[in-house]
C-alpha positions as CSV (number, residue, x, y, z in Angstrom):
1,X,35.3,10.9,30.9
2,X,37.6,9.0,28.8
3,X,38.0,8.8,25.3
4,X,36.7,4.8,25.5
5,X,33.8,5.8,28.0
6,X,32.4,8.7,25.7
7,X,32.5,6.5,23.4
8,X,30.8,3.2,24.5
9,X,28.2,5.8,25.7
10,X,27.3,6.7,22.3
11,X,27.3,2.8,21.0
12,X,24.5,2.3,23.9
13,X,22.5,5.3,22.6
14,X,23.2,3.9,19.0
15,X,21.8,0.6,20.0
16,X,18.8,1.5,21.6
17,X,18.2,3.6,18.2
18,X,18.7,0.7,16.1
19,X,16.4,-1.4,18.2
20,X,13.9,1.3,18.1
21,X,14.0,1.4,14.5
22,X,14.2,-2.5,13.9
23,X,11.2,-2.7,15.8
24,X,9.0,0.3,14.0
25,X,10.1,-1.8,10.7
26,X,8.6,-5.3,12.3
27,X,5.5,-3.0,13.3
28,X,5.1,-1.1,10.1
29,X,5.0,-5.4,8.2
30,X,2.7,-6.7,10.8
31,X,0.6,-3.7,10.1
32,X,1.0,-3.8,6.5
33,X,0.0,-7.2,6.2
34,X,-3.4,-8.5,6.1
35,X,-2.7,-11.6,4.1
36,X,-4.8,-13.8,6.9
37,X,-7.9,-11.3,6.5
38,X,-7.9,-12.0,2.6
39,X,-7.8,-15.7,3.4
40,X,-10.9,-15.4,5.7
41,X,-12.1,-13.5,3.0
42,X,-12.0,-16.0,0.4
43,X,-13.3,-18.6,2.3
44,X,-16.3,-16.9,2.7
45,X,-16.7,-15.5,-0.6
46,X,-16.5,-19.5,-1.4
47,X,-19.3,-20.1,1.0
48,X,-21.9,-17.1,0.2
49,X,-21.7,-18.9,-3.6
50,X,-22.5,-22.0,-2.1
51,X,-25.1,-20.7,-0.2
52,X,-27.1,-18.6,-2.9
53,X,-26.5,-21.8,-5.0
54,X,-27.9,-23.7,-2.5
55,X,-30.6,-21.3,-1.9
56,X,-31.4,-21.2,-5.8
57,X,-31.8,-25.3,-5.9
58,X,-34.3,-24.9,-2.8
59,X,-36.2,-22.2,-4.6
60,X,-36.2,-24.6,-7.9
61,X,-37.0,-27.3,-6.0
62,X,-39.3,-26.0,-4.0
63,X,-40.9,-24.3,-7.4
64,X,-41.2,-28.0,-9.2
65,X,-43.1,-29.4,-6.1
66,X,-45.8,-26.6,-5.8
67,X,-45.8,-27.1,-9.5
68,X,-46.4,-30.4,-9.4
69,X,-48.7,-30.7,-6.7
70,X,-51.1,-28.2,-9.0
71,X,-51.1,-30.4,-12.0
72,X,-52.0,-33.4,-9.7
73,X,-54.9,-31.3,-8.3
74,X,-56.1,-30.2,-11.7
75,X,-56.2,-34.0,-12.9
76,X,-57.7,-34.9,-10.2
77,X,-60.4,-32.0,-11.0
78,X,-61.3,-33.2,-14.2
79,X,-61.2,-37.3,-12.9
80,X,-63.7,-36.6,-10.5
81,X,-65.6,-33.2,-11.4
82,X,-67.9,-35.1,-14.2
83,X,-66.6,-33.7,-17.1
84,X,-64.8,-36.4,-18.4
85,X,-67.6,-39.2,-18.7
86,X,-65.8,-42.0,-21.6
87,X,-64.3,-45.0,-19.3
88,X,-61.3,-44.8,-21.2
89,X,-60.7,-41.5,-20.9
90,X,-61.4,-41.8,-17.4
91,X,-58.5,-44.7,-16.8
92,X,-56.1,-42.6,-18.9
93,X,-56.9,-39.4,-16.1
94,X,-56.7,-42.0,-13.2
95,X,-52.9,-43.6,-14.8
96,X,-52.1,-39.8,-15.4
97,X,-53.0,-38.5,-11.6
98,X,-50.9,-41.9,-10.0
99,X,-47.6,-41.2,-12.2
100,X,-47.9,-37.6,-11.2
101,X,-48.6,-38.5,-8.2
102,X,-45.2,-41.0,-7.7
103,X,-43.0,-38.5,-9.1
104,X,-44.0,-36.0,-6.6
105,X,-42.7,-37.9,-4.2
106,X,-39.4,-37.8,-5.9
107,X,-39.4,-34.2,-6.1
108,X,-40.5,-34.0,-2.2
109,X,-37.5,-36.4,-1.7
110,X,-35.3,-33.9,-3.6
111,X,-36.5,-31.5,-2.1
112,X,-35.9,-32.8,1.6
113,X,-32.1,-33.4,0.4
114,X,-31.5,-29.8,-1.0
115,X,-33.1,-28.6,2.3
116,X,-30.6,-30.4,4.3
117,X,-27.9,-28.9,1.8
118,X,-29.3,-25.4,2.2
119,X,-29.1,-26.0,5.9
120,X,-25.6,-27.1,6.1
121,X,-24.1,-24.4,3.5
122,X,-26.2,-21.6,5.5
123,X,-23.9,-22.7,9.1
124,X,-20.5,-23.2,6.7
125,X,-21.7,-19.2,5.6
126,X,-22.5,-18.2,8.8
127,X,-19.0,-20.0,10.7
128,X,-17.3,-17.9,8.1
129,X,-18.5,-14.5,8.5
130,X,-18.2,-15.0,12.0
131,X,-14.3,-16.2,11.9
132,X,-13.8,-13.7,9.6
133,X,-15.0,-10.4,12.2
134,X,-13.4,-12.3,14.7
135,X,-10.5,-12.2,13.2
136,X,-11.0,-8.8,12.0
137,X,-11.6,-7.6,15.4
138,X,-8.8,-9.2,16.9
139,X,-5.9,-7.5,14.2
140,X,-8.1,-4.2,15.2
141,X,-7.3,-4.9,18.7
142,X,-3.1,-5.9,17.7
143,X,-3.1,-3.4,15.6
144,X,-4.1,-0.5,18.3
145,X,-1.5,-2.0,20.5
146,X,1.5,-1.5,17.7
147,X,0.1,1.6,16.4
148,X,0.6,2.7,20.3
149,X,3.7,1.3,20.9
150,X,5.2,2.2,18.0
151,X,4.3,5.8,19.0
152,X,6.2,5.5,22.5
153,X,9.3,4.2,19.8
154,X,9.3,7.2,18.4
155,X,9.0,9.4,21.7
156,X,12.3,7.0,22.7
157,X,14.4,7.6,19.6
158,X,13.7,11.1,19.5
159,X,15.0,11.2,23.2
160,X,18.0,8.7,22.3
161,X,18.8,11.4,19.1
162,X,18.7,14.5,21.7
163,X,20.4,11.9,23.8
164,X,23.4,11.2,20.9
165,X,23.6,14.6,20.1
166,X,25.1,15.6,23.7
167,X,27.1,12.4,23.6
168,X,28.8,13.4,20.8
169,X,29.6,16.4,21.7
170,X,32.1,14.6,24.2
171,X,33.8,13.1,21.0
172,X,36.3,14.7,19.4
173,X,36.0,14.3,15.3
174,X,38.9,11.9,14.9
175,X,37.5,9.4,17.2
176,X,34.0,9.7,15.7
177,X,35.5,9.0,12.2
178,X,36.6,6.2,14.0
179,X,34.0,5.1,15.4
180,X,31.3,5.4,12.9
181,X,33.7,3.7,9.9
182,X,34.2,0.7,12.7
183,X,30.2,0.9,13.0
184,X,29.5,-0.3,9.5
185,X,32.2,-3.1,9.6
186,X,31.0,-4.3,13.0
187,X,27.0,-4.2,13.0
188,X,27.4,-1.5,15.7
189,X,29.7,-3.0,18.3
190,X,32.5,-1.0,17.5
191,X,33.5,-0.8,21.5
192,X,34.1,-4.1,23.8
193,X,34.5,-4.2,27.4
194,X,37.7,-5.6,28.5
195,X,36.4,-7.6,31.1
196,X,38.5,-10.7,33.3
197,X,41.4,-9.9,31.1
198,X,39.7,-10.7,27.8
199,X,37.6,-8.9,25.0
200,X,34.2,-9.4,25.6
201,X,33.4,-9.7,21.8
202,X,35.9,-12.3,20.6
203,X,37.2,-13.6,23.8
204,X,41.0,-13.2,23.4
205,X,43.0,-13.1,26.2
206,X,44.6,-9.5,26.7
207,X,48.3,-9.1,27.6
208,X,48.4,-7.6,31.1
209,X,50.2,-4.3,29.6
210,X,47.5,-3.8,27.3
211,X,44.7,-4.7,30.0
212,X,46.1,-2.3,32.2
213,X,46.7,0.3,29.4
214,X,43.2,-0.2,28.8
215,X,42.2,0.6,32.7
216,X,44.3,3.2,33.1
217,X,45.0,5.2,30.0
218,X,43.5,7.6,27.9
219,X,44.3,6.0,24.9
220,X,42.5,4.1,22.1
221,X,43.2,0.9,22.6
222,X,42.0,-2.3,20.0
223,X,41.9,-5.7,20.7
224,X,44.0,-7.6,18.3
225,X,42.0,-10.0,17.4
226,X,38.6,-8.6,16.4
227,X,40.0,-4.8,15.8
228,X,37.5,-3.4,18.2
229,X,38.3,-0.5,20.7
230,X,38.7,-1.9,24.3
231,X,36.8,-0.3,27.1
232,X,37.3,-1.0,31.1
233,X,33.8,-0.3,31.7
């Protein structure tokens, strides 16, 4: 194995690491993350205060009509039970029993409309809590699927680092120097195939000495261009 093909070996290893990792980071956010959860959240903590208002103005309501249903029934008990025998006392009881009378129906009609509104905030409540476990139980679901693949990610970079370890064993220390320093400066493609008699990375056209120094030597050999170490593949 050549000095160029040990070392493109260890660049694919180092890549597949480096995706590995990139992708337990992406895994390790999306996990982390439950921003749309607290969103649900807040919606429906919005509409369960809407709803126990709601529920309180149907309780008031509902309160003021039994309320005033009783007084009408008690006027109307003393109109017509015989106790009350002076004529104008009796009209006063008879105006007293009609004007209760008319503004129970304006507590009845009140009383419709916060029944309608009691109705409408209890589905907004319920719509809520159920997008919210739906949604729950959907990142539950996601989030078992990255929790398992992000296990196989480590089973594959712990391979790729026995993996690396054995490939570098084919690299003598001056080369790895090498390649590790042109690592940094490259975002890990330190080695480019020299392939239709040009670098693969920045395209320039090799000199047909160098292309076939590159095929048939043993020796390092950069593009001049990009500074990368040319491999025949």
């Amino acid at each position: 194995m050549s000095r160029a093909s040990s070392l493109y070996r260890l660049q694919q290893i180092d890549e597949s690491l480096d995706r590995a990792h990139e992708r337990i980071d992406d895994i390790n956010r999306i996990l982390a993350d439950d921003e749309e959860i607290h969103q649900k959240k807040k919606i429906l903590e919005a509409k369960v205060k809407k709803f126990e208002a709601a529920r309180n103005a149907h309780k008031n309501a509902d309160d003021a009509v039994a309320s005033q249903r009783t007084k009408i029934e008690q006027t109307e008990r003393t109109l017509y039970g015989g106790s009350v025998r002076n004529p104008k006392e009796l009209q006063d009881r008879q105006q007293e029993s009609e004007s209760l009378k008319r503004y129970l129906v304006t507590l009845e009609d009140r009383l419709l409309d916060v029944m309608i509104e009691l109705d409408e905030a209890e589905k907004a409540f319920s719509a809520a809590s159920d997008e919210l476990a739906q949604t729950e139980a959907s990142k539950a679901s996601m989030h078992q699927d990255l929790i398992e693949e992000r296990e196989q990610l480590s089973m594959e970079i712990s391979r790729c680092e026995a993996e690396r370890e054995a490939a570098v064993a084919d690299v003598t220390e001056e080369d790895l120097k090498l390649y590790e320093s042109l690592r940094d400066r490259f975002a890990g493609m330190v080695i480019a195939l020299a392939r239709d008699s040009s670098c693969s990375a920045c395209g320039m056209e090799l000199a047909r000495s160098v292309h076939q120094e590159v095929h048939t030597g043993d020796t390092l050999i950069r593009c001049h261009q990009c500074g990368r170490i040319l491999y025949a593949g």
